[in-house]
C-alpha positions as CSV (number, residue, x, y, z in Angstrom):
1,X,35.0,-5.5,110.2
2,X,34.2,-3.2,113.0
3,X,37.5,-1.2,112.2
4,X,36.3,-0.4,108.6
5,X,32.9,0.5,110.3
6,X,34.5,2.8,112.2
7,X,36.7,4.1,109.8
8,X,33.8,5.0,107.7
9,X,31.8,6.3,110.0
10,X,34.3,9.0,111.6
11,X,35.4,9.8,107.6
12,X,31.5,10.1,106.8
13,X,31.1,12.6,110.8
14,X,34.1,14.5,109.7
15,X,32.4,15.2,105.9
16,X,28.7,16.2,107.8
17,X,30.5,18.4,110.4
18,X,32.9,20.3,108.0
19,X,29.7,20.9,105.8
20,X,28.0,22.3,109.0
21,X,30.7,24.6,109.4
22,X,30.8,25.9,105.9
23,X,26.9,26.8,106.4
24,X,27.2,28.7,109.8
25,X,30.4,30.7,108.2
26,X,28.4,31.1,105.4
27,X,25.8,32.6,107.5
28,X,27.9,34.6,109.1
29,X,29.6,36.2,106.1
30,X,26.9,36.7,104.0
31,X,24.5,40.3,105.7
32,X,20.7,39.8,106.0
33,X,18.5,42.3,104.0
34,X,17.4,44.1,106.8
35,X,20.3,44.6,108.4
36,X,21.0,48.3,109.6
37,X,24.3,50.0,108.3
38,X,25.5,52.6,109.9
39,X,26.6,55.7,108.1
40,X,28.6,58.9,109.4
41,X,26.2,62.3,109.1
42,X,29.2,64.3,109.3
43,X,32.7,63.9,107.4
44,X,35.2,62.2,110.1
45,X,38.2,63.2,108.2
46,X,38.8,66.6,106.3
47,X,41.4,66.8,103.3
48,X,43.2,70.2,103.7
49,X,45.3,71.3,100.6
50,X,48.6,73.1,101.6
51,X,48.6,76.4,100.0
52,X,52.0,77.6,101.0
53,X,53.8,80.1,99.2
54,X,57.2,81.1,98.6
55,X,57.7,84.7,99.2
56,X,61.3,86.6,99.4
57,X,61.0,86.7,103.2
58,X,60.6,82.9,103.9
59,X,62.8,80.5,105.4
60,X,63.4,78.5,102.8
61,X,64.2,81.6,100.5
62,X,66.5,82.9,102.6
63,X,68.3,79.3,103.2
64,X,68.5,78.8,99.5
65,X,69.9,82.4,98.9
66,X,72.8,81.3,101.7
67,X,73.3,78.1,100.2
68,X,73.5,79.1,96.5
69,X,74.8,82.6,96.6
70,X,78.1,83.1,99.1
71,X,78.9,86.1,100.2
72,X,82.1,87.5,98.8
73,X,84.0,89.5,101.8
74,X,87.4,91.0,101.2
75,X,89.8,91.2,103.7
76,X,89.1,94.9,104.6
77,X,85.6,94.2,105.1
78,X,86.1,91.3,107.4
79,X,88.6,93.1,109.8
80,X,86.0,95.6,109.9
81,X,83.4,93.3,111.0
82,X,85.4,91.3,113.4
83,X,86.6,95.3,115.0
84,X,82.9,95.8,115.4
85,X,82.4,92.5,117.1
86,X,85.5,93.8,119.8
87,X,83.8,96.9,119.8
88,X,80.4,95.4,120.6
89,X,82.2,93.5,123.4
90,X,80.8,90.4,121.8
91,X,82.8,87.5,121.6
92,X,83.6,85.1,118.8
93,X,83.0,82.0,120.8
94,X,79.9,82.4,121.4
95,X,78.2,79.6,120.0
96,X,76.9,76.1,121.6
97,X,75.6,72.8,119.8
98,X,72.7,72.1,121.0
99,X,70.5,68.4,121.0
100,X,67.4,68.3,122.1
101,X,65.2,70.8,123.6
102,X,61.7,70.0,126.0
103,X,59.0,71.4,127.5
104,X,60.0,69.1,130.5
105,X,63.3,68.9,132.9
106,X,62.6,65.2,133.4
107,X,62.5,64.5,129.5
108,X,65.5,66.8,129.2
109,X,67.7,65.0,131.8
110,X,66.3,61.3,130.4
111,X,67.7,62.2,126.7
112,X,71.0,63.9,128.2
113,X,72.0,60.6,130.2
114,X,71.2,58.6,126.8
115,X,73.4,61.2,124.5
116,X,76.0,61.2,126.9
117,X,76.1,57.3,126.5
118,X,76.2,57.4,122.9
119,X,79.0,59.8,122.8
120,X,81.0,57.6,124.7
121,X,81.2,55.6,122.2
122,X,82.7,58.1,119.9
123,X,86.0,60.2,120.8
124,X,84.3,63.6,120.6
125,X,85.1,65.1,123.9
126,X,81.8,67.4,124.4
127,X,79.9,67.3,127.8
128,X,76.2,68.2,127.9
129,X,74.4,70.5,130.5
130,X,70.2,71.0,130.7
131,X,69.9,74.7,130.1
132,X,66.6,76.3,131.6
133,X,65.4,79.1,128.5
134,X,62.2,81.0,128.9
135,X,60.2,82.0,125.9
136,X,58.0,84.5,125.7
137,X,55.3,84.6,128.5
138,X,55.2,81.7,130.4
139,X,56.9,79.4,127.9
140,X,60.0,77.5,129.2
141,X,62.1,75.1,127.8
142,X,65.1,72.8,129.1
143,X,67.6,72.9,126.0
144,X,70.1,69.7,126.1
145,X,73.2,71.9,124.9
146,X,77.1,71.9,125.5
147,X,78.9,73.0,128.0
148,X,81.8,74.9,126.2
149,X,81.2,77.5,123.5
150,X,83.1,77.3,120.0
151,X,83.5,79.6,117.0
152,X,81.0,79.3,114.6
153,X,83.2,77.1,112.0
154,X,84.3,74.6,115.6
155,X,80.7,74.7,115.8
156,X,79.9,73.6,112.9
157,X,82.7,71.1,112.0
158,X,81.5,69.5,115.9
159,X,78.0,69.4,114.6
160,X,78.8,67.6,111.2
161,X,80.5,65.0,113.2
162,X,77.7,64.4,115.3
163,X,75.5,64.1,112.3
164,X,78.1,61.5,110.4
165,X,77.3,59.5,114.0
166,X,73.8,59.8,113.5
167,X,73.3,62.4,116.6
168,X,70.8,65.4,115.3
169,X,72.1,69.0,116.6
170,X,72.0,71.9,115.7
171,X,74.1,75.4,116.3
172,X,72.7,78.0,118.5
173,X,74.4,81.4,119.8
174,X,74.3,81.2,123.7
């Protein structure tokens, strides 16, 4: 008999204190009339609509005109171009891939030890320098680059590879 009593008694407790917790969540929930809200005088965040315009002289003009429109060279005129290139004294290899490029040596050398790891793993023979290039003023910038130069189709070809690998680059003339 005391069992049942007991039985009932905790059942009937656990009823009256689960009902006590719906109120007081209830109360919690639900705002008073007078309570303050708070609202922003100024707007927080401003929508800005991108007006950019195409124009013959923009980036993406000029990439689209490269990619869609090839040049058509003849033999004559490239032996030309490439005498004017001796005559310039500039040299066909005279491009680099380069990786990453930071305002900071530390972050420069940090990335360089990683890429130098994930090349390891695939047999591309390429080894990496931090190159120290000043822009304008007092802008300087440690380029993650490599260490050999190519012709611009090596360059490329190197670059694609690195990209099949998931390694982002890009081609620079050094």
């Amino acid at each position: 008999m005391n069992k049942n009593r007991f039985k009932l008694l905790s059942i009937i407790l656990s009823y009256v204190f689960f009902i006590f917790v719906i109120i007081i969540s209830i109360n919690a929930v639900v705002p008073e009339k007078d309570l303050k809200v708070l609202k922003p005088k100024e707007i927080l965040v401003k929508k800005v609509d991108n007006n950019f315009l195409r124009d013959k002289n923009s980036v993406y003009e000029i990439l689209e005109k490269k990619n869609h429109e090839p040049e058509k060279i003849t033999e004559s005129e490239e032996d030309e171009s490439n005498t004017k290139i001796i005559k310039k004294g500039i040299k066909k290899d005279n491009f680099r891939i380069q990786f990453a490029s930071f305002k900071e040596k530390q972050k420069s050398l940090e990335i360089s030890t990683k890429l130098r790891e994930k090349m390891s793993k695939i047999p591309i023979g390429i080894n990496l320098i931090v190159k120290e290039v000043k822009i304008k003023e007092n802008q300087t910038f440690y380029r993650v680059i490599s260490e050999s130069k190519y012709p611009f189709g090596k360059a490329k070809s190197e670059c694609a590879k690195f990209k099949k690998n998931k390694i982002q680059c890009i081609i620079i003339k050094s």
